[in-house]
N, C-alpha and C positions, 0 to 999 in steps of 0.2 A: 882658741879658747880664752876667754875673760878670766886672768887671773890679779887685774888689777881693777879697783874702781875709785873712781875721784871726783866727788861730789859738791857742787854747788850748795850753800848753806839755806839762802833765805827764801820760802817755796819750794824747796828741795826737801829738805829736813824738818824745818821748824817754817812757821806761820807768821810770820811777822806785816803783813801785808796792811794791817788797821794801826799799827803802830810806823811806819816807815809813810802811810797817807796821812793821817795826822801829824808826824813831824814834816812833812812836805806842804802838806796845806799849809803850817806855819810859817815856812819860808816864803812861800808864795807871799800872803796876805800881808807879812814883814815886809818882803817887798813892794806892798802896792798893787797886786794882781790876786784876783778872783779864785777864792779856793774852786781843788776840785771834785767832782763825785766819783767813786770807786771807778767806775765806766772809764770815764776819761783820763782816770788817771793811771790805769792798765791798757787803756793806747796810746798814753803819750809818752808814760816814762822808758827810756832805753838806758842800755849801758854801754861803754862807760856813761855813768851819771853826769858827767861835765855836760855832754850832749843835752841831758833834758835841761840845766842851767842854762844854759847858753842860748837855749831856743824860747827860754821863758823870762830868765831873769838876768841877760846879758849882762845891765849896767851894775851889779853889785858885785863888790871883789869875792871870791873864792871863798878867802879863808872866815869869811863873814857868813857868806852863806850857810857852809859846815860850821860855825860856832851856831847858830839858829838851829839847824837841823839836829845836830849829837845832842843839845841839850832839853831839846821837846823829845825825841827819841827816847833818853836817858828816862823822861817820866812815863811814856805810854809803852815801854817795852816788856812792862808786866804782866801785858796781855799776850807775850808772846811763849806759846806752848812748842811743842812735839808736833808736824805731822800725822796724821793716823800712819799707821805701819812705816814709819823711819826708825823707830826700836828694833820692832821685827824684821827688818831687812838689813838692819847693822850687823843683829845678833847673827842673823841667817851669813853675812859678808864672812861673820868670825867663826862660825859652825866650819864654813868649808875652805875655810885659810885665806881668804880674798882679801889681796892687803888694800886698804881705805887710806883717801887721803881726803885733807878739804881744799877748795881753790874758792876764796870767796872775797868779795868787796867788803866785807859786815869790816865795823872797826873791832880793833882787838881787843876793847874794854868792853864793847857790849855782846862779842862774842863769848866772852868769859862770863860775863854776866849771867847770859842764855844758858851756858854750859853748867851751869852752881844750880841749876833750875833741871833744865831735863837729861844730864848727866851722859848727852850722847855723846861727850869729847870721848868716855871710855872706850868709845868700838873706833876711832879714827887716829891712825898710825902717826899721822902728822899732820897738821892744820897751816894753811896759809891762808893771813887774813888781811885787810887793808889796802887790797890789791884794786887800782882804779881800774885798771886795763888787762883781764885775762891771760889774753894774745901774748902778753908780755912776758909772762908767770910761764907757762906751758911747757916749752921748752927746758927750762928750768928744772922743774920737778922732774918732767921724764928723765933728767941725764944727774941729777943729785940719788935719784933714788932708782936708776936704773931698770930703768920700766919700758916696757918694749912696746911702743904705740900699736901694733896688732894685738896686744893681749890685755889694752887696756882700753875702758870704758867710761866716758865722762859724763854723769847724769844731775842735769838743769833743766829751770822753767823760763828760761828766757834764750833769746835769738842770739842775744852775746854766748851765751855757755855753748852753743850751739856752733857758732862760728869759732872758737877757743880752737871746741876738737877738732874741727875740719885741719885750722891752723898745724895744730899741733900733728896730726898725722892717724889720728885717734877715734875709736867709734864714739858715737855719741845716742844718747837716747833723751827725749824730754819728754818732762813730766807734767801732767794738767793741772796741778796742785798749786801754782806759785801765782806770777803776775803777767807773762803772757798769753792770749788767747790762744785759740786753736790757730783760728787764721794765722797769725801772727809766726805760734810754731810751724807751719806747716810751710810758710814760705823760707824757713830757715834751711829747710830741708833736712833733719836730722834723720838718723838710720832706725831711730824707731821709735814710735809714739806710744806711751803708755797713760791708763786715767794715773794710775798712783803706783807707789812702790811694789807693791804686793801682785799686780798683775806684772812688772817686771821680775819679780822674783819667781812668779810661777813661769813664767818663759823661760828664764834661764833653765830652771830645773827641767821643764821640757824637751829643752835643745841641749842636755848633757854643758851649758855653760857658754855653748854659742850665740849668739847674737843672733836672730834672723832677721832678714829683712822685713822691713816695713809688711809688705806684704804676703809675706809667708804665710803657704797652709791656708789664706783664703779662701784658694778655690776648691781645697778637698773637706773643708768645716762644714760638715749636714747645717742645710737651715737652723736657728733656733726657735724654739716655740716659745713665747713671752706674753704678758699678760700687760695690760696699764688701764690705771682707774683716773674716770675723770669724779670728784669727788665733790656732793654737792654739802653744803653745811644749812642750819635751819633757817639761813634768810636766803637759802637759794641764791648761794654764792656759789662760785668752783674753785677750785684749790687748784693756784699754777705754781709750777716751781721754775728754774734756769740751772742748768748743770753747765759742767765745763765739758762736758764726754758730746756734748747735742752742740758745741759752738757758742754756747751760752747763748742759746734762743733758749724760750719759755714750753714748757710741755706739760705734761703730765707724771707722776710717780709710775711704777711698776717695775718688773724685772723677768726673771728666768723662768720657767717652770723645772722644778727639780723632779727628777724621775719616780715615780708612784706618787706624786702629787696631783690634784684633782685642779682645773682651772682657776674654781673659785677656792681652794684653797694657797692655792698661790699668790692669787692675788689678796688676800684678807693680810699674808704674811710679810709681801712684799711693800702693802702700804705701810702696816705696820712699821717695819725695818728703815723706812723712808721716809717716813712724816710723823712717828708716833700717833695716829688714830686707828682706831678700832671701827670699822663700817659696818654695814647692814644695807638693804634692799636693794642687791648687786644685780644688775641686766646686763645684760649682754647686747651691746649694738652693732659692732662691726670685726669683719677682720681686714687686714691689712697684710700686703707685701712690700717688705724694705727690704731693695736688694741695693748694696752698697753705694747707700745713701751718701753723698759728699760734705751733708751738713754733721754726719755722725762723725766721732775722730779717726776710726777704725775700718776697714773695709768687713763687713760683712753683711749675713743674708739673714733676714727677721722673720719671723710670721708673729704679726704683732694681732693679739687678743684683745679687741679696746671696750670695755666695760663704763657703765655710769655706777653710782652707790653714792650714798650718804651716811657721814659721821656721826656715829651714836652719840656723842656727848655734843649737850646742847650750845657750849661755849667751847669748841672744840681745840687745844691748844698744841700746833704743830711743835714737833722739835724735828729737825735736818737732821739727816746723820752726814756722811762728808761726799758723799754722792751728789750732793744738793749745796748751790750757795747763796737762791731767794726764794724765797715765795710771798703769793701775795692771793686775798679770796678775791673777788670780783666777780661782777654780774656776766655772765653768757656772752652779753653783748659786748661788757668793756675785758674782756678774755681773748675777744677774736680781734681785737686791734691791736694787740703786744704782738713782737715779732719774735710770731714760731716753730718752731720745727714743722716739717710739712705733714707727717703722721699727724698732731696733735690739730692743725688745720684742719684737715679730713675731717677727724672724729667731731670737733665745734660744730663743723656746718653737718656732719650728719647728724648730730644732736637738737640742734636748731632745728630743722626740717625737722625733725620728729615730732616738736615742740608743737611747732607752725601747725603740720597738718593734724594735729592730734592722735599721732599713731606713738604705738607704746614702745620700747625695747624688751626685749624678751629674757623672764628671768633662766638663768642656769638648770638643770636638772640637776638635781640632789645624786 
């Protein structure tokens, strides 16, 4: 049983990922080296952080590099909030007595900082912060605060937090929220892959507190019945988004159908929920079978409902919710050259062919 939990801060917790590339690009460019884009710079950086220095900016001392870095940091770390559901999964740790601890790199000035902002130091029993190297910390904690590596759980977005618990003797779970990819987690091999806090919190409570494995309950979960809109706007663009839950390829919005919910009202809701737009003239073109997809983070089995429709409003203005971390409108044809998920391939080229021969998609029955 998980009676203990000890959480990674930056991507775990809080969001700092636009503030920590912008004080990084500065050291770079200080350096003499080419800033870089979100992409690149969620597969190049590792921890310990000396690693990504040493692979990029060998010739400059240490302690120059960190005066560079803490003091761009110190300005863009305003932008640094709360995770969705890192509140709710604190509160939930202190609901059912689950002692918390932090194990993190952040320095202790701008951890305090963060902390005067989104108030999460209240739910965390004890913080260790400034830590270059995990591995080194682990043992530590367990034997200061007498924590029994069977009964404790370490949850991070990166390969290091990953490799910490193995270390330590400790389960591990990581989370899609932070700065490594799927790939990247998946070859870390952690005991269990979650999009975000809140689906780790409903598994615990599932499992009475246990951990299950990665693939638990897979093979006895009925298919799901799911909906997803390919969404065209008034210059006959389509709305792509990229999630962290698909591998970070490009797809389309949609999600669940809930029980006495009608197709097309799920999907009206799900875009909703997803993109902030409101549709109209929804057809129906294809269905689909995803049965545990390797590009999804998860092992499961889909019956995916893939719909076209257009956004009522003429300048139609998306907002993400945290399911979603791009989007972009684009023509049919420059849609099917971003690299996508294979479902959302599918649905392009059945859309295109429908285009081509001038056959229609069929509206929904009322």
């Amino acid at each position: 049983m998980i009676r203990n939990i000890i959480f990674d801060w930056s991507g775990t917790l809080v969001d700092d990922l636009p503030a920590v590339l912008k004080a990084s690009n500065f050291v770079l460019t200080q350096s003499g080296k080419a800033a870089m884009s979100l992409e690149q710079f969620r597969a190049e950086f590792a921890l310990p952080f000396t690693k990504f220095y040493d692979r990029h900016t060998p010739a400059v001392p240490m302690p120059q590099l960190e005066a560079w870095f803490h003091t761009e940091y110190r300005q863009a770390q305003a932008s640094v909030v709360a995770l969705p559901h890192a509140r709710e999964f604190l509160e939930f740790c202190r609901a059912n007595r689950l002692r918390t601890f932090l194990l993190s790199t952040i320095h202790t000035d701008h951890y305090r900082a963060q902390c005067a902002v989104t108030g999460l130091d209240a739910f965390l029993d004890r913080a260790y912060t400034d830590v270059r190297d995990k591995r080194e910390k682990i043992h530590e904690i367990l034997r200061e605060n007498q924590l029994r590596p069977d009964e404790t759980l370490f949850i991070g977005d990166m390969e290091h937090d990953i490799a910490t618990a193995r270390h330590g003797g400790i389960h591990s779970c990581a989370v899609l929220t932070g700065y490594n990819t799927l790939e990247q987690l998946r070859a870390a091999q952690p005991d269990l892959i979650v999009e975000h806090l809140d689906e780790l919190r409903r598994g615990l409570l599932n499992n009475n507190f246990q951990l299950p494995p990665a693939a638990a309950g897979a093979a006895l979960e009925p298919p799901l019945a799911t909906v997803g809109g390919l969404i065209f706007n008034a210059q006959n663009e389509v709305l792509m988004i990229r999630t962290h839950k698909w591998s970070g390829l490009w797809g389309i919005p949609g999600g669940k159908i809930k029980r006495g919910e009608s197709s097309s009202a799920a999907l009206r809701r799900e875009l909703k929920e997803e993109t902030g737009l409101n549709i109209t003239d929804i057809r129906f073109v294809l269905v689909q079978d995803c049965i545990s997809s390797k590009e999804f983070y998860r092992d499961a089995h889909f019956v995916l409902l893939n719909y076209t429709c257009r956004a009522t409003a003429q300048n139609p203005r998306v907002v993400l919710n945290e399911e979603a971390r791009a989007f972009q409108w684009l023509s049919l044809a420059s849609a099917k050259k971003l690299k996508l998920n294979r479902p959302t391939k599918i649905l392009l080229d059945a859309v295109a062919k429908m285009r081509k021969t001038g056959a229609g998609a069929r509206k929904p029955k009322k």
